[in-house]
NUGUVEX-522146 format. One line per field, with one value per residue (C-alpha): residue number from 0; residue in three letters; x, y, z. Coordinates in steps of 0.001 Angstrom, whole numbers, plus 500000, padded with zeros to 6 digits. Layout:
BEGIN
num = c(NUM/...)
residuo = c(ALA/...)
px = c(X/...)
py = c(Y/...)
pz = c(Z/...)
//
This chain:
BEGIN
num = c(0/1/2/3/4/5/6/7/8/9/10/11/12/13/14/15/16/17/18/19/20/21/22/23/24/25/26/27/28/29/30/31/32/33/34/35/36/37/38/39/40/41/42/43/44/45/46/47/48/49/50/51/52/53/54/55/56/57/58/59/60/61/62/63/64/65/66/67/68/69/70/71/72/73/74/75/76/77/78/79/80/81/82/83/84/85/86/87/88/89/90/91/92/93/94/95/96/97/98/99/100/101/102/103/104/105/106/107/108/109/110/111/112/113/114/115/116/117/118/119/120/121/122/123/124/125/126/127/128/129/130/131/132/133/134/135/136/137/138/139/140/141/142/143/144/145/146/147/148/149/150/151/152/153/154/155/156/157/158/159/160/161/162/163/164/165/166/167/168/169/170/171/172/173/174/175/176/177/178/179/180/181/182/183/184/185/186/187/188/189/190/191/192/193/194/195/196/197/198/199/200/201/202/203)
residuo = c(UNK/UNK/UNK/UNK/UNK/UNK/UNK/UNK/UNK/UNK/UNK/UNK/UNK/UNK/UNK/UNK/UNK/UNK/UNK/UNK/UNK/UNK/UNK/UNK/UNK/UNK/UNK/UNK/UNK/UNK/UNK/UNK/UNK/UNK/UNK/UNK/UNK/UNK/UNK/UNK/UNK/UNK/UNK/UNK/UNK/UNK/UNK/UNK/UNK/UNK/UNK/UNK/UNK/UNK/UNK/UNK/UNK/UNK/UNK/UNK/UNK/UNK/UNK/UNK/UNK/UNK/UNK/UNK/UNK/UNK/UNK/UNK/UNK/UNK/UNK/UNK/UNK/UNK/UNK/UNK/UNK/UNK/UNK/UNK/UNK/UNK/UNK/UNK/UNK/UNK/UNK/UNK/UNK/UNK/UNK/UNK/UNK/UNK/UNK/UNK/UNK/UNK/UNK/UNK/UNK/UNK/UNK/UNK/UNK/UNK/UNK/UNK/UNK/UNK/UNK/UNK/UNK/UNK/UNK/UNK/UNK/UNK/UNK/UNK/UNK/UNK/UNK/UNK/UNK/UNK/UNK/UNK/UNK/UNK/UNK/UNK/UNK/UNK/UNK/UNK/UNK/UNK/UNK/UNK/UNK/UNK/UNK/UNK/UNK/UNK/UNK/UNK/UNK/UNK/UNK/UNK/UNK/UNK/UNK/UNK/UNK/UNK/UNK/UNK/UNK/UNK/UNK/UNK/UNK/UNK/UNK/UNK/UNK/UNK/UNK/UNK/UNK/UNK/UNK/UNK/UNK/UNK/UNK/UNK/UNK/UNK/UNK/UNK/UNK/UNK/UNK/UNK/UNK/UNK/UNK/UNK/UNK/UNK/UNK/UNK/UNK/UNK/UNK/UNK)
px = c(454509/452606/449133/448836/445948/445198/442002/440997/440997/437409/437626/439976/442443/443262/443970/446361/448234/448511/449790/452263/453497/453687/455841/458109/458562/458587/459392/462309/461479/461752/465425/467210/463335/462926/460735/462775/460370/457395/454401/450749/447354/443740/443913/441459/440406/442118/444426/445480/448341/450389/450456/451668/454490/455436/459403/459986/459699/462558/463570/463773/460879/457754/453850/451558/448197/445970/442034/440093/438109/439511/438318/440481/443596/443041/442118/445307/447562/446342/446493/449810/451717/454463/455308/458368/458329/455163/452726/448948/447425/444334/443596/442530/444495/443560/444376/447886/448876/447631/448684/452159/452890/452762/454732/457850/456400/455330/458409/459517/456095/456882/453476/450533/446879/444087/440914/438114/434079/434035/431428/432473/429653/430038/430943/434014/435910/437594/439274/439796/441704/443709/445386/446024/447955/449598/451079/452347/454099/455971/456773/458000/460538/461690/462168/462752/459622/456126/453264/449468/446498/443472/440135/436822/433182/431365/427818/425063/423663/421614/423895/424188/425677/428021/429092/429663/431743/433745/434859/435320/438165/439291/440124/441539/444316/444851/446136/448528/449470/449670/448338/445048/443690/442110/440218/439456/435863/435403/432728/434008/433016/429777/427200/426760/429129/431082/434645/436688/440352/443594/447378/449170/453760/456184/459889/458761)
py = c(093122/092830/092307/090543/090860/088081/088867/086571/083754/081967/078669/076827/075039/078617/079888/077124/078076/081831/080868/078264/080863/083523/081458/080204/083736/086483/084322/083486/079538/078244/077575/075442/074161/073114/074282/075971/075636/074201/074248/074049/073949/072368/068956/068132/065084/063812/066603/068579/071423/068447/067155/070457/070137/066631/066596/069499/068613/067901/067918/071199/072000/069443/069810/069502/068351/068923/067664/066925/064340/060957/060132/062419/062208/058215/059145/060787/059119/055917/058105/059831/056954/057087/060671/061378/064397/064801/064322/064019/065243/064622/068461/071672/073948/076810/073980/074138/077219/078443/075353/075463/071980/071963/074678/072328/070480/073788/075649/075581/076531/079313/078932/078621/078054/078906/077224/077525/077445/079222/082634/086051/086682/084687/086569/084399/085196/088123/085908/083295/085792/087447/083887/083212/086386/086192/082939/084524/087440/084995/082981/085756/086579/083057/082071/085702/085811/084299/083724/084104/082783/083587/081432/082448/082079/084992/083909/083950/087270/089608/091336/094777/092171/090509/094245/095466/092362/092684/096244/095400/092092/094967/097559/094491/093624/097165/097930/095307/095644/099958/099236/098304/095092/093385/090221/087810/086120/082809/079640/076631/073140/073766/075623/079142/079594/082456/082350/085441/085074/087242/086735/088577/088147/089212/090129/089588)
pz = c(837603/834511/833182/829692/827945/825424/824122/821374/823599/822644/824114/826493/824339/822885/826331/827047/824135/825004/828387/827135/824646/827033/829232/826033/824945/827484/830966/832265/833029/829341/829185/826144/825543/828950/832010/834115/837457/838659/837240/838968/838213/838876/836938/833372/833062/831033/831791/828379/829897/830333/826789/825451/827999/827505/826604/828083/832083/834200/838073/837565/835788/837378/836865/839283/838491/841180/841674/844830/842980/843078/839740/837737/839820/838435/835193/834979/836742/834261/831153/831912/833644/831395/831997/834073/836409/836289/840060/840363/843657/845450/846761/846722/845094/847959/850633/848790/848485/852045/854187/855835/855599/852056/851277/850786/848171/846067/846633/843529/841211/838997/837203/838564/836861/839140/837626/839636/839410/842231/840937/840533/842056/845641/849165/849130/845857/847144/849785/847805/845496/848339/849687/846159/845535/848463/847489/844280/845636/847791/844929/842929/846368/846709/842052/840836/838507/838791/836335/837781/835468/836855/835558/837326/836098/835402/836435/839556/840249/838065/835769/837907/840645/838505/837611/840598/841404/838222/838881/842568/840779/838862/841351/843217/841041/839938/843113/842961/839682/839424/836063/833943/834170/831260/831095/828620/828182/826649/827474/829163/828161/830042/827130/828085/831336/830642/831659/833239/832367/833048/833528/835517/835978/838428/837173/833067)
//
């Protein structure tokens, strides 16, 4: 496994484009211009990860756009109706990943873009990290690679709080990955929310 570091990543758009370019370049599911697997992640609205992959999506290479609010799965689905291969889902991307029954439907995501507002700081983003790792170890066993992005905002707690949870993310991943762990910070769409962002692969 790897841990990329992309570090002048300022705002969102700009991370988008790292990951695309890090899956173009380095993975192995870009083939002849094409996704080569699935790819997943917590929808936009509208959703922008799918532009940039318009032309390139397949039966072999889908996108998942997932949002538990019924708005933006609409939004999308209106916006994007007359993109092939391409499903909007009214979820949780946790609920996804972790429930058995849906396994069959994700079986095939090679990418996966883990947005979530959940805080660095909360008891539960630990576990909330763990079931998501777990899902992309399995991954990696059943397609042969795997690419992890990792999105989590860095506020709540007084700033010796936030630290302590930082290095505790750190130390978490390090152990998977036998290997420093760097993040990128940027502000979401939201004026002064800091953003905590790293990618981690299997197999590239």
């Amino acid at each position: 496994m790897n841990a990329h570091d992309f570090s002048a990543c300022p705002k969102k758009q700009a991370t988008r484009d790292e990951t695309l370019r890090l899956v173009r370049e380095r993975s192995p599911f870009w083939q002849g211009g094409r996704l080569a697997c699935d790819w997943l992640e917590l929808a936009g609205a509208p959703d922008q990860t799918v532009k940039m992959l318009e032309g390139a999506l397949s039966e072999q290479g889908r996108y998942f756009g997932i949002s538990n609010e019924r708005p933006v799965v609409r939004m999308n689905k209106r916006v994007y109706k007359h993109l092939d291969h391409v499903e909007w889902i009214e979820d949780d991307v946790l609920t996804a990943v972790c429930a058995e029954k849906k396994r069959t439907r994700y079986q095939r995501v090679g990418v996966l873009v883990y947005d979530t507002e959940t805080s660095l700081a909360s008891r539960n983003f630990l576990r909330d990290l763990q079931y998501v790792l777990d899902f992309a170890e399995n991954q990696h066993r059943r397609m042969g690679a795997f690419l992890l992005v990792l999105n989590f905002v860095e506020r709540g707690r007084e700033a010796g709080v936030l630290k302590q949870h930082r290095q505790a993310y750190k130390q978490k991943l390090e152990t998977l990955t036998k290997r420093e762990v760097r993040f990128t910070r940027y502000k979401n769409k939201h004026p002064g929310v800091p953003m905590l962002l790293t990618r981690l692969s299997w197999g590239f």
